[in-house]
NUTI-523516 format. One record per atom (N, C-alpha, C): residue in one letter; x, z, y negated. Coordinates in pm, whole numbers, plus 50000, padded with zeros to 5 digits. Each point is the difference from the previous one (the first is absolute). Example, Ala and Ser with C-alpha at 12.3 -4.5 7.8 and 13.67 -1.06 7.14 Angstrom:
! NUTI-523516
A513195078050569
A499115000049881
A500905000049880
S499654992849895
S500825000649881
S499235007349891
! end
This chain:
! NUTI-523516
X405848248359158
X498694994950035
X499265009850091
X500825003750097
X499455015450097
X499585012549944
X499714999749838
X499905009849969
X498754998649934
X499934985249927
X498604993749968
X499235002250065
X499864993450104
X499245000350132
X499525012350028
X501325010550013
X499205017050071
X499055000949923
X500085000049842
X499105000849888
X499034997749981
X499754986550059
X498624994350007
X499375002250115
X500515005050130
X499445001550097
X499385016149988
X500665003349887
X499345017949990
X498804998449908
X500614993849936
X498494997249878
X499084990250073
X499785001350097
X499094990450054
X499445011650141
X501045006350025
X499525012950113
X498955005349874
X500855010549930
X499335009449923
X498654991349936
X499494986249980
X499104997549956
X498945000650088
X500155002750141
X499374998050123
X499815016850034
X500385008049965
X500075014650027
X498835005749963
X499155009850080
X498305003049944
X500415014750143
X499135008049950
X499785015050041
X498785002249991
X499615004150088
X498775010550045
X499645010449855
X498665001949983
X499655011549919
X500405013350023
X500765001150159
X500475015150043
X501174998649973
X501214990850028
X501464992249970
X499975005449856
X499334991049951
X500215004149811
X499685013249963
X499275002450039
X499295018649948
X501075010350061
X500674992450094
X501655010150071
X501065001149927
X500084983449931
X500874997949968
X500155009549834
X498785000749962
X499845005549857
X500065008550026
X499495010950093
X500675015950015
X501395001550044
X500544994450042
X501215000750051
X500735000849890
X500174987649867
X500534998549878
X499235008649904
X498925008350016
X499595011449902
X500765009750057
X500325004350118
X500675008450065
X501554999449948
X500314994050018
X501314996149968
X500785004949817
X498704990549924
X500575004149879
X499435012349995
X498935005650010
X499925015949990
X501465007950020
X500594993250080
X500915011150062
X501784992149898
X499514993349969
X500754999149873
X499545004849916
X499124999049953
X499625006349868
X500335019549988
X499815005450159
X500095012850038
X501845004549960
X500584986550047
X501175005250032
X500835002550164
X499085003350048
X499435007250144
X501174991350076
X500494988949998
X501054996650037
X500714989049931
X500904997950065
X501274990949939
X499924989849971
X500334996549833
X499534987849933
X500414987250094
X501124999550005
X500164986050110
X499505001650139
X499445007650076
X499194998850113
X498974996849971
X499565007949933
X498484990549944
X499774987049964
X501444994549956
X499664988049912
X500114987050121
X500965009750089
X500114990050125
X498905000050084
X498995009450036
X498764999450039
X499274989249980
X499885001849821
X499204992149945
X500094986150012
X501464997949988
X500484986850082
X499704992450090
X499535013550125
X500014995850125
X498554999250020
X499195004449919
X498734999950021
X499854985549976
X500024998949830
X499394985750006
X500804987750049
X501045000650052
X500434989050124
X498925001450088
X499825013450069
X499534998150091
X498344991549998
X499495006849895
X499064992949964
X499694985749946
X500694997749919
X499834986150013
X501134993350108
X500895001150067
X500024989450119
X499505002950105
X498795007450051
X499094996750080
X500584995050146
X501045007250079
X499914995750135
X500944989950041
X500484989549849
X500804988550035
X501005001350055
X500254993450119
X501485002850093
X501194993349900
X500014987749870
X500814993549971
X500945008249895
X501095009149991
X501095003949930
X499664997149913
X500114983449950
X500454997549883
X498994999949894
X498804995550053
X498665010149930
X500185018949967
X500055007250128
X500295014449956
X501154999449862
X500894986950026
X501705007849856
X499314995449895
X498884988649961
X499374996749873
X499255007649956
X499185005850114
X498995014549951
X500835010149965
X500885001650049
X500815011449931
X500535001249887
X500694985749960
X501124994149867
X498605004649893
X498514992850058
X498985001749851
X499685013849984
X499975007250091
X499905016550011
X500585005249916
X501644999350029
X501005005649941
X500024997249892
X499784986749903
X499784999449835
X499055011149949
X498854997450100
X498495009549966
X500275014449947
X500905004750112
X500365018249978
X500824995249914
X501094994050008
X500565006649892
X499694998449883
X498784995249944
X499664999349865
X498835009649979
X499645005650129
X499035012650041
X500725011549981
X501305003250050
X500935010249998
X500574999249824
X499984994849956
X500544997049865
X498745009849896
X498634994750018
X498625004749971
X499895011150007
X500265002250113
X499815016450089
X500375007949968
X501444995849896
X501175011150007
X499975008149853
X499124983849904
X499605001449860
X498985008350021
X498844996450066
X498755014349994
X500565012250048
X500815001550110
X500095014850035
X501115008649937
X500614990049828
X500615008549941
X501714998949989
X500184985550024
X501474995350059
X500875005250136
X498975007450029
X500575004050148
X499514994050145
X501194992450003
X500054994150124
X500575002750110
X500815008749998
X500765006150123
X499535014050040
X499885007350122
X499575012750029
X501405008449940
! end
């Protein structure tokens, strides 16, 4: 039942979550930045991917002190890439590892 609950209390954070026009316009260079430098190569496929990770946690949980909100934003994250990393790996040619 404690797990229901975290669930709904995240989907109910994240429905409440809103950013500034400067927040969002950061947040989109930051993640153009990012895959550029995947796409470059320029560094290491799993650092990047953990970046990317960490970005949009950071971005969508917004400040919340409650854990168990941050581990739900993360669990939906982590499906996200990895079906992004899967994508990624098909456009840049089956190569996924440096």
């Amino acid at each position: 039942m404690g797990d229901y609950s975290e669930r709904l209390n995240a989907n109910r954070h994240l429905g409440g979550v809103s950013h500034t026009g400067e927040e969002e316009n950061r947040y989109k260079q930051d993640i153009s930045a990012l895959l550029e430098q995947l796409k470059q190569r320029s560094s290491g496929w799993d650092d990047m991917w953990k970046k990317l990770e960490n970005a949009l946690v950071d971005y969508a949980f917004e400040d919340s002190s409650n854990k168990g909100i941050r581990q739900a934003v993360s669990e939906q994250v982590t499906v996200t890439l990895d079906r992004m990393q899967g994508y990624w790996s098909v456009l840049m040619g089956g190569k996924g590892s440096l």
